[in-house]
C-alpha positions as CSV (number, residue, x, y, z in Angstrom):
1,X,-6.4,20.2,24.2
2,X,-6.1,16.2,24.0
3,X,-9.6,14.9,23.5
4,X,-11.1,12.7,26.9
5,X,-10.1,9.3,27.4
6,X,-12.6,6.8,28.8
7,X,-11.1,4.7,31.7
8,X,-12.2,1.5,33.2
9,X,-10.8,0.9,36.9
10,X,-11.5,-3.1,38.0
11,X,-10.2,-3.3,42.3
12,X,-12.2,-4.6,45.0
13,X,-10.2,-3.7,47.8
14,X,-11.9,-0.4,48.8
15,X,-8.3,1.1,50.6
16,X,-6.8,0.7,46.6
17,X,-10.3,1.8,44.9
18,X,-9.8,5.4,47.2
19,X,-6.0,5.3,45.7
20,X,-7.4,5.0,42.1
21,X,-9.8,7.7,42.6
22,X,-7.0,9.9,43.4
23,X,-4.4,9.0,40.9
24,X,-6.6,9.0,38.0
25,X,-8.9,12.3,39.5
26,X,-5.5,13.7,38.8
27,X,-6.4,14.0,35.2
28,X,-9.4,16.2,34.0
29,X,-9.3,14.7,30.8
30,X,-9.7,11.2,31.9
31,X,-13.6,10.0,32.3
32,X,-12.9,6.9,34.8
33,X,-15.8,4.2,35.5
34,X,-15.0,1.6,38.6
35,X,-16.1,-1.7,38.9
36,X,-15.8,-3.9,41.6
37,X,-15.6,-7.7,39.7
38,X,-14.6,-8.6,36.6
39,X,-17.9,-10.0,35.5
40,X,-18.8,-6.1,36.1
41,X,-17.1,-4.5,34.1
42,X,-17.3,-6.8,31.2
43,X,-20.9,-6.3,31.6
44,X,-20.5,-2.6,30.5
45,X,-17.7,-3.2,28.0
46,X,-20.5,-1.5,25.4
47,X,-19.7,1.7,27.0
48,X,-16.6,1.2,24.7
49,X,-13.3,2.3,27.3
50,X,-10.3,2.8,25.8
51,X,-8.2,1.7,28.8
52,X,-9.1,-0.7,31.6
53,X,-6.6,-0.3,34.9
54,X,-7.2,-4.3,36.2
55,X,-6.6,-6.2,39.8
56,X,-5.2,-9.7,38.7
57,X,-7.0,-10.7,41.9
58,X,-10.7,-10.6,41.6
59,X,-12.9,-11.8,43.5
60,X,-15.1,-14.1,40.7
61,X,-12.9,-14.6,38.0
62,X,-8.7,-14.0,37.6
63,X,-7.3,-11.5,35.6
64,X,-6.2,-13.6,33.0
65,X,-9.9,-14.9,32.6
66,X,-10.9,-10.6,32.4
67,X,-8.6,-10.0,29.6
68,X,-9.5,-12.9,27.6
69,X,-12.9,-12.0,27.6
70,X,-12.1,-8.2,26.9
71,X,-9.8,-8.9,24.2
72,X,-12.6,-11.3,22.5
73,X,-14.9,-7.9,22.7
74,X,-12.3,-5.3,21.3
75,X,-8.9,-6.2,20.7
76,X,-8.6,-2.9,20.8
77,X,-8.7,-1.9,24.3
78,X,-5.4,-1.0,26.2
79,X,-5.5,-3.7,29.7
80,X,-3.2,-2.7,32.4
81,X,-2.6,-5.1,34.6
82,X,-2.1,-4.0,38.2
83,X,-1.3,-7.0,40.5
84,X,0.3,-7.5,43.9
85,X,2.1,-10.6,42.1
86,X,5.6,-9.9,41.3
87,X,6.0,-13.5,39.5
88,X,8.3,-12.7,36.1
89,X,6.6,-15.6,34.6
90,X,2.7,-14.1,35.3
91,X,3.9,-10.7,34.0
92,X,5.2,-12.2,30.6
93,X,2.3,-14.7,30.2
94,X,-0.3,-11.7,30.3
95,X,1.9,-9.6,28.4
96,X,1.8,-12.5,25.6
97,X,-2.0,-12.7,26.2
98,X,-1.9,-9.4,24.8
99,X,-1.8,-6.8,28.3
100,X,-0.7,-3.9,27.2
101,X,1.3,-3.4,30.5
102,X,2.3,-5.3,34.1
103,X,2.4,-2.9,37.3
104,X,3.1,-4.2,40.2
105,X,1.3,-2.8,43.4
106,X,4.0,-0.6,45.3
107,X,5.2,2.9,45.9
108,X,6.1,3.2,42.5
109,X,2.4,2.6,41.2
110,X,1.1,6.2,40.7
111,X,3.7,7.2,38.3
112,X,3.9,4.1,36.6
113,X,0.3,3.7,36.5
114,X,0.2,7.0,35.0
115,X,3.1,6.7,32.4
116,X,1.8,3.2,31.4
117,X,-2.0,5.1,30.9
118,X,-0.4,8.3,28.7
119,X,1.7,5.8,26.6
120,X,-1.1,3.6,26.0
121,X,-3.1,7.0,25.2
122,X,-0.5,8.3,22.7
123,X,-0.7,4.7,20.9
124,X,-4.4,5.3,20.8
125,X,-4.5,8.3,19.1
126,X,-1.4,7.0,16.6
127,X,-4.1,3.8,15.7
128,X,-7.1,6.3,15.1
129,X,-4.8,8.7,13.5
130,X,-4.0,5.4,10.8
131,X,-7.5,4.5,10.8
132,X,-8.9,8.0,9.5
133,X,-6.4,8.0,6.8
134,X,-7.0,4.7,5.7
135,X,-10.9,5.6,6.0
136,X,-9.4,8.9,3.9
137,X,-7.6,6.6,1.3
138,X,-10.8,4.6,1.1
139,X,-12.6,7.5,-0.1
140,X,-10.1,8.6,-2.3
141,X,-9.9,5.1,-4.3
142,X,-12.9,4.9,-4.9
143,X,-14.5,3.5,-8.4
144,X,-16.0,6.8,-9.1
145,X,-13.4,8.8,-8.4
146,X,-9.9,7.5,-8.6
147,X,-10.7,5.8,-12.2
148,X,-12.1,8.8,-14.6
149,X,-13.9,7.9,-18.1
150,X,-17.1,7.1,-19.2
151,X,-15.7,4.7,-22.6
152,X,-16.8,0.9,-23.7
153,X,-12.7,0.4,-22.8
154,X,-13.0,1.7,-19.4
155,X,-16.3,0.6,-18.5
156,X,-15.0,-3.0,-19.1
157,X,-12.4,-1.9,-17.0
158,X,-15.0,-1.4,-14.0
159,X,-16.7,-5.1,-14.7
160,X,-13.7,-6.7,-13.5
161,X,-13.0,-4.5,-10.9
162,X,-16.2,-5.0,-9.1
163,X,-15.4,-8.7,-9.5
164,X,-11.6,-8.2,-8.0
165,X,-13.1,-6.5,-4.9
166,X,-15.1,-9.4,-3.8
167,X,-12.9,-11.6,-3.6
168,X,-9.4,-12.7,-2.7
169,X,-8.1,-14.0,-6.3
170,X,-4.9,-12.9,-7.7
171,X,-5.3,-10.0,-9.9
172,X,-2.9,-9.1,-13.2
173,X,-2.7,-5.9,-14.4
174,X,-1.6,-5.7,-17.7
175,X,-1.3,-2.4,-20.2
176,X,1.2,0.2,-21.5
177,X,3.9,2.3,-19.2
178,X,1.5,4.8,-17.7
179,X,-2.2,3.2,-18.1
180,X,-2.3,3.9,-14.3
181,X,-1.8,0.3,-12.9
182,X,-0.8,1.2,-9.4
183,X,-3.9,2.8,-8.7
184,X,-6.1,0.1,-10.3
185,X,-4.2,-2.3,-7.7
186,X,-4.8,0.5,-4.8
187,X,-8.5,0.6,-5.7
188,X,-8.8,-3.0,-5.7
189,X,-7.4,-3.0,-2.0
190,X,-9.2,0.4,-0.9
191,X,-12.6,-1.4,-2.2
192,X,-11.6,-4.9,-0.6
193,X,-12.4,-6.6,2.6
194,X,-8.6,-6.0,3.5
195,X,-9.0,-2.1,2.9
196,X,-8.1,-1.7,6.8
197,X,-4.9,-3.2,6.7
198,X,-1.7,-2.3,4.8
199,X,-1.2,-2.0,0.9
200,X,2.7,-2.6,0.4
201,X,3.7,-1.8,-3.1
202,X,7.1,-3.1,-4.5
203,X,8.5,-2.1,-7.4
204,X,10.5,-5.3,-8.7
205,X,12.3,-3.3,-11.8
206,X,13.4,-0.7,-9.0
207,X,15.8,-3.0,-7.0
208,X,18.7,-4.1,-7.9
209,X,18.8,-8.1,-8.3
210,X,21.1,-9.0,-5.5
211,X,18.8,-7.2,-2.6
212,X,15.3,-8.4,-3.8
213,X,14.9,-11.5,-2.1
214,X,15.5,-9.8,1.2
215,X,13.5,-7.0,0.7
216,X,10.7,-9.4,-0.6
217,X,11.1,-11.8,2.0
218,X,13.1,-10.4,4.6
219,X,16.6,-11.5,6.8
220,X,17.9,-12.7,9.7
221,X,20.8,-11.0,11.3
222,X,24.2,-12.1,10.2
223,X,22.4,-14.0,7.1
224,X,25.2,-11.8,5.0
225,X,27.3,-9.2,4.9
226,X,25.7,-6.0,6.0
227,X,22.9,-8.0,7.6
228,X,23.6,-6.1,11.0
229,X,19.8,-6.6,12.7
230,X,16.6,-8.6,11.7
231,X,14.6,-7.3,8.9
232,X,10.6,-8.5,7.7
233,X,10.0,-8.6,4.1
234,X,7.5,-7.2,2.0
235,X,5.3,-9.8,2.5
236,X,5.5,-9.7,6.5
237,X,4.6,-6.0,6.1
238,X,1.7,-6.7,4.0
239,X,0.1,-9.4,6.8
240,X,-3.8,-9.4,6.4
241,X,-3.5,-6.8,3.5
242,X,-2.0,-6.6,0.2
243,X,1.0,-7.0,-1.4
244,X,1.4,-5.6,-4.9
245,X,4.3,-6.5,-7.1
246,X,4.8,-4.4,-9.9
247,X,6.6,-5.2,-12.8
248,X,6.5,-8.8,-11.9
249,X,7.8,-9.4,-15.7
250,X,11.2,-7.9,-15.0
251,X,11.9,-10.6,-11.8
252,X,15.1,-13.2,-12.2
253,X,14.0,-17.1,-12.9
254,X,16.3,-17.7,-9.8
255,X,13.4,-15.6,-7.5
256,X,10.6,-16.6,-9.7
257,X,10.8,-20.4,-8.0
258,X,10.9,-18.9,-4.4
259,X,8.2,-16.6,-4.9
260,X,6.0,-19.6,-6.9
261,X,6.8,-21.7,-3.6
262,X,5.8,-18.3,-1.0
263,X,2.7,-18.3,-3.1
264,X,1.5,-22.1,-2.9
265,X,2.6,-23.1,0.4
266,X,1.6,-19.4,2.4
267,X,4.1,-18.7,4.3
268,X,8.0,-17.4,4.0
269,X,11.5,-17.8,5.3
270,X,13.1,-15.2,6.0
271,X,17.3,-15.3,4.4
272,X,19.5,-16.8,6.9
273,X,16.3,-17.9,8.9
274,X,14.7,-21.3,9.3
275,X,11.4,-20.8,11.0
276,X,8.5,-20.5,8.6
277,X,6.1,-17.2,8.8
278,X,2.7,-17.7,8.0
279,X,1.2,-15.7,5.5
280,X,-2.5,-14.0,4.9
281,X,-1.7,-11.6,2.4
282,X,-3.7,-11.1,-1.1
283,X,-1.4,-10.6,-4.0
284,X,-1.7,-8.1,-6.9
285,X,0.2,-8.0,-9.7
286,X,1.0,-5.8,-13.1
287,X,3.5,-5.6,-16.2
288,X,3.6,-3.6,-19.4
289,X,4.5,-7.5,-20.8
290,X,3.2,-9.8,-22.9
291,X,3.6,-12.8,-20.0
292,X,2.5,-15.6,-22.3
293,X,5.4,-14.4,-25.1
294,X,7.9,-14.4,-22.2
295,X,7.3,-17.5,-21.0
296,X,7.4,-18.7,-24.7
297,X,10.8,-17.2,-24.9
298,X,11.9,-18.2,-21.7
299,X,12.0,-15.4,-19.5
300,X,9.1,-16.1,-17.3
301,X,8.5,-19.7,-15.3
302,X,5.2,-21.0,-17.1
303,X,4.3,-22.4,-13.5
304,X,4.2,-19.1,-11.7
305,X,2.5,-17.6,-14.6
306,X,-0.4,-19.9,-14.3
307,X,0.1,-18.6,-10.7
308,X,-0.3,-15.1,-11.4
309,X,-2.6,-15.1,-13.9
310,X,-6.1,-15.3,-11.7
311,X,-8.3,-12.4,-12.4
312,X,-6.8,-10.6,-15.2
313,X,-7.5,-6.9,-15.8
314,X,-6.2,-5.0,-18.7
315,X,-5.9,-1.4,-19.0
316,X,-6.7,0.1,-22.3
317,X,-4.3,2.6,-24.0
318,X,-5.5,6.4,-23.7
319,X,-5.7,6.3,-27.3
320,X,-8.8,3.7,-27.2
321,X,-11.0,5.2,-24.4
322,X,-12.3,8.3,-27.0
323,X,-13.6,11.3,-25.2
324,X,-12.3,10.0,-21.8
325,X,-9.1,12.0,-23.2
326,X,-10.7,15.5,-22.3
327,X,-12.6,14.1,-18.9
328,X,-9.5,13.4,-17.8
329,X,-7.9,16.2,-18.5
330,X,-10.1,18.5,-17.3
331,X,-9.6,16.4,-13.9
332,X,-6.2,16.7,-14.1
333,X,-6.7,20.8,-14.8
334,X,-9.0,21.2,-11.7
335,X,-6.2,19.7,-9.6
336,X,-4.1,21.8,-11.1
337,X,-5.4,24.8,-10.4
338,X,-6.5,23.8,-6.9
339,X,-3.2,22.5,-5.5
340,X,-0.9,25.4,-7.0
341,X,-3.7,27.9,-5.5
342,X,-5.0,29.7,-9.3
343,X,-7.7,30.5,-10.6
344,X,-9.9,27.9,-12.1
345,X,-8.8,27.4,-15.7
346,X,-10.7,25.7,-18.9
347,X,-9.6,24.1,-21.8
348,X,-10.8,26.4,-25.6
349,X,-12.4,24.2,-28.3
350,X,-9.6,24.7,-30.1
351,X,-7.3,23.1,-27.1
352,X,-9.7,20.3,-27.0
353,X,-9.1,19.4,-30.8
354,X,-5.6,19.4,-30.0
355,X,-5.5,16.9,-27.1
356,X,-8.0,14.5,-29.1
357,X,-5.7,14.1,-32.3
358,X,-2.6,13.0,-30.4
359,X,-1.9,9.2,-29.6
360,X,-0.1,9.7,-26.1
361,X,2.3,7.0,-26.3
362,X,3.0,8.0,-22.5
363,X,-1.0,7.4,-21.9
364,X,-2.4,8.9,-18.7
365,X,0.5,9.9,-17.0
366,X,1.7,11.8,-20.3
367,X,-1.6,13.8,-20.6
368,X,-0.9,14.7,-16.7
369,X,2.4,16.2,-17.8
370,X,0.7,17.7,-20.7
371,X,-1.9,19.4,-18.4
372,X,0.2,20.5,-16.6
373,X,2.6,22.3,-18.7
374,X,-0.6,23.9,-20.6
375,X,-1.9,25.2,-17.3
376,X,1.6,27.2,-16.8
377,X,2.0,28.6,-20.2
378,X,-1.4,29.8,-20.2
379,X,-2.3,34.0,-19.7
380,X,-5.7,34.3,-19.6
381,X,-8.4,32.5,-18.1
382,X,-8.1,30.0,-20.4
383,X,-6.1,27.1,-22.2
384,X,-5.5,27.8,-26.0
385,X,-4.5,25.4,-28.7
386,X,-0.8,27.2,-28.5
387,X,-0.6,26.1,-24.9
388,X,-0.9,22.4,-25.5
389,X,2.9,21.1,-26.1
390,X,3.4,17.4,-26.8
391,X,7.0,15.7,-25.9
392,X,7.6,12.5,-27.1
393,X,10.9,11.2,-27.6
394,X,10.1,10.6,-31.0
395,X,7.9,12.5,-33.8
396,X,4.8,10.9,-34.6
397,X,4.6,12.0,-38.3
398,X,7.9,9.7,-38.8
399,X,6.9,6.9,-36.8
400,X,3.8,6.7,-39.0
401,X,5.7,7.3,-42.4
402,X,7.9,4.2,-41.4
403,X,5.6,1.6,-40.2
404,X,7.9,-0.5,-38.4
405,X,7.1,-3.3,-36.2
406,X,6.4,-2.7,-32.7
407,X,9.9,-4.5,-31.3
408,X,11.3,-1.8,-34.2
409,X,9.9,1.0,-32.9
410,X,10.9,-0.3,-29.5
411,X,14.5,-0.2,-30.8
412,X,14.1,3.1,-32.2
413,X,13.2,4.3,-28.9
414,X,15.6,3.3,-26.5
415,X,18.1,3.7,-28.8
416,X,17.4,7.6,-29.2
417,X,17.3,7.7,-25.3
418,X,20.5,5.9,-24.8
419,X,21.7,8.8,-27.6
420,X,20.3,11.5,-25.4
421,X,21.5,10.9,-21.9
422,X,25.1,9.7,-22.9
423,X,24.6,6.0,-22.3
424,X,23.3,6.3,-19.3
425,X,21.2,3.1,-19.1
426,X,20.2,3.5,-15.2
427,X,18.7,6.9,-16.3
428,X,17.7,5.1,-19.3
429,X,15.4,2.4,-17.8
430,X,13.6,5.0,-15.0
431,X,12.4,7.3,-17.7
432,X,10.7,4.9,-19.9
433,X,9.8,3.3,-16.5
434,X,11.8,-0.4,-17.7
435,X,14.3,-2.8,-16.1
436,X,17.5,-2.3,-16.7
437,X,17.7,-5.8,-18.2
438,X,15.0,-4.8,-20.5
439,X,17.0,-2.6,-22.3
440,X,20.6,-4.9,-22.5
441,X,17.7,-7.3,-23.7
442,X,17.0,-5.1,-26.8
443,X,20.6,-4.0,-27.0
444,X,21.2,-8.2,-27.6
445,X,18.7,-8.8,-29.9
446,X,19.6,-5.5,-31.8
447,X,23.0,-6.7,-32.5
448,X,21.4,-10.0,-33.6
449,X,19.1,-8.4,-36.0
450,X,21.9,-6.3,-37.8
451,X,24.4,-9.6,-38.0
């Protein structure tokens, strides 16, 4: 059963008022309120309808001046214009004015009246459908529960998050593949003023070079080939909320001048298009790069990095936040068990040891796979030391013995994954979560090294 709808009716004629009464009587789930002037019924707009059914011809104000006035209250009321006016040009001023629909008074009124109120009820229970999950996000990205730890690293992590929230600066994430830096941007927005309005996230190292300035900025159709309608960016999507642009390190120079330009002036052009869109969007950032080195080295435009850099936020590695290593995976374990529908499980002293002594060069989102795979082996009702099986690409007793240098061990890395999945550098690049250039990068300076 669909919940009751509150209806305003605004008609002074007393023949049309009787009309209303029966069209919308039709209904037992509409609660209907009439008024007989617009000053009325915007006297009682605290009663909070969700639709108001309006005469454009009142006798102490016009329709136009009704709307204004409601739309300056709620702009979330759904006004329906009915008018005797059949003027095209009325109909598409109101309509612009932001009426949700124009019926003209005829023998066509009842169903279109009717239509025009069940569409406009449908919409309404799409926008508080999108409003209790955003409330739902809200809740979920919180501080105290979407970032877990109690640690001096983590708790500095908190400082500058509390400072983020309140304010619109540009924020850079910074720390290793897996620190979690999507959802320190998504609890930034969740926590902001802007938590009601969309989050877009874009990952750059995710799309191929020759498509991301449309899907950043968006196309007019015809602007190539392909281009068969009109597209908004990322940026138009994100209007009034945020836009976060993950690994921002692996964008081309060619794209780092338009997006330094998008940034200062606030607005964008779509490709192919010349009118300018006005932006209000707050900007996140985040890379597993060293941004200062790459500009050094020419990869990054030292202009947009003094952009970018606003509020920056680094993540510490899972191996510097101590005991936070079993409170999270005891989170992770709980979830577990709860989504898969088992038996609540616990981790042995023994178990524990275990996931202290390892590094996790794969940081949170390692121990999660860890967890995981523990919480499946496991036969009793709890997790022993023989359940805990570690993955990494490479073994951490030889990486210790050779003390290499971290762009060595970088080398080492890829190179053993290029080894295991036949070449494959597209396959390569998503599962150590880098661009693809990264890795012909290396490849480069590899062949360098050994000349």
């Amino acid at each position: 059963m669909e919940s009751t709808v509150k209806i305003f009716a605004v008609e002074d004629d007393p023949t049309y008022r009787k009309f209303l009464e029966y069209v919308l009587g039709l209904n037992p789930d509409f609660e209907v309120h009439f008024f007989s002037s617009g000053n009325d019924c915007i006297k009682h707009l605290h009663l909070k309808p969700n639709i108001i059914a309006l005469d454009y011809t009142l006798p102490d104000m016009s329709g136009e001046e009704v709307l204004n006035k409601v739309k300056n209250f709620n702009q979330a009321i759904h006004v329906i214009i009915v008018s005797a006016q059949e003027k095209i040009g009325t109909a598409v001023k109101l309509l612009k004015l932001g009426a949700y629909d124009y019926i003209i008074k005829n023998e066509d009124t009842k169903d279109r009246l009717l239509n025009a109120i069940n569409n406009a009820r449908k919409n309404i229970s799409l926008t508080e459908e999108i409003s209790s999950l955003r409330s739902e996000l809200s809740e979920k990205y919180n501080f105290d529960k979407s970032i877990i730890g109690s640690s001096k690293a983590i708790k500095k992590v908190f400082a500058m998050l509390e400072k983020a929230v309140n304010s619109n600066i540009i924020v850079s994430i910074t720390g290793e593949t897996g620190t979690g830096k999507e959802l320190i941007a998504k609890t930034i927005h969740y926590n902001s003023s802007r938590k009601k309005e969309p989050f877009v996230p874009v990952n750059i190292a995710a799309i191929p070079r020759e498509l991301i300035e449309s899907e950043l900025f968006g196309h007019e159709k015809g602007a190539f080939t392909g281009a068969l309608t009109r597209r908004i960016g990322k940026f138009e999507e994100a209007q009034k909320g945020t836009i976060f642009l993950d690994e921002i390190g692996e964008m081309d120079m060619s794209l780092q001048a338009k997006l330094l330009r998008v940034i200062q002036e606030k607005e964008v052009t779509r490709v192919g298009g010349n009118n300018t869109i006005k932006l209000d969007v707050r900007i996140l950032v985040a890379t597993h790069r060293n941004l200062a080195e790459e500009v050094k080295n020419g990869n990054f435009r030292e202009d947009l990095y003094y952009r970018l850099l606003g509020l920056p936020v680094w993540l510490p590695p899972l191996r510097e936040r101590d005991n936070d290593v079993i409170i999270i995976a005891k989170y992770f374990l709980k979830e577990f068990c709860k989504e898969n529908n088992i038996s609540e499980l616990k981790f042995s002293k023994k178990a524990q040891d275990q996931l202290l002594k390892y590094r996790y060069p794969g940081n949170v989102r390692e121990l999660k796979s860890v967890v995981d795979l523990a919480a499946v082996l496991s036969d009793g009702d709890q997790i022993e030391a023989e359940d805990i099986k570690f993955s990494s690409i490479i073994d951490e007793e030889k990486l210790a013995l050779e003390e290499l240098t971290l762009k060595e061990y970088t080398f080492k890395i890829i190179s053993f994954m290029l080894e295991k999945y036949d070449h494959n550098v597209i396959k390569v690049a998503k599962k150590l979560d880098i661009g693809k250039s990264s890795i012909y990068r290396y490849l480069q300076e590899m062949e360098q090294i050994k000349k």
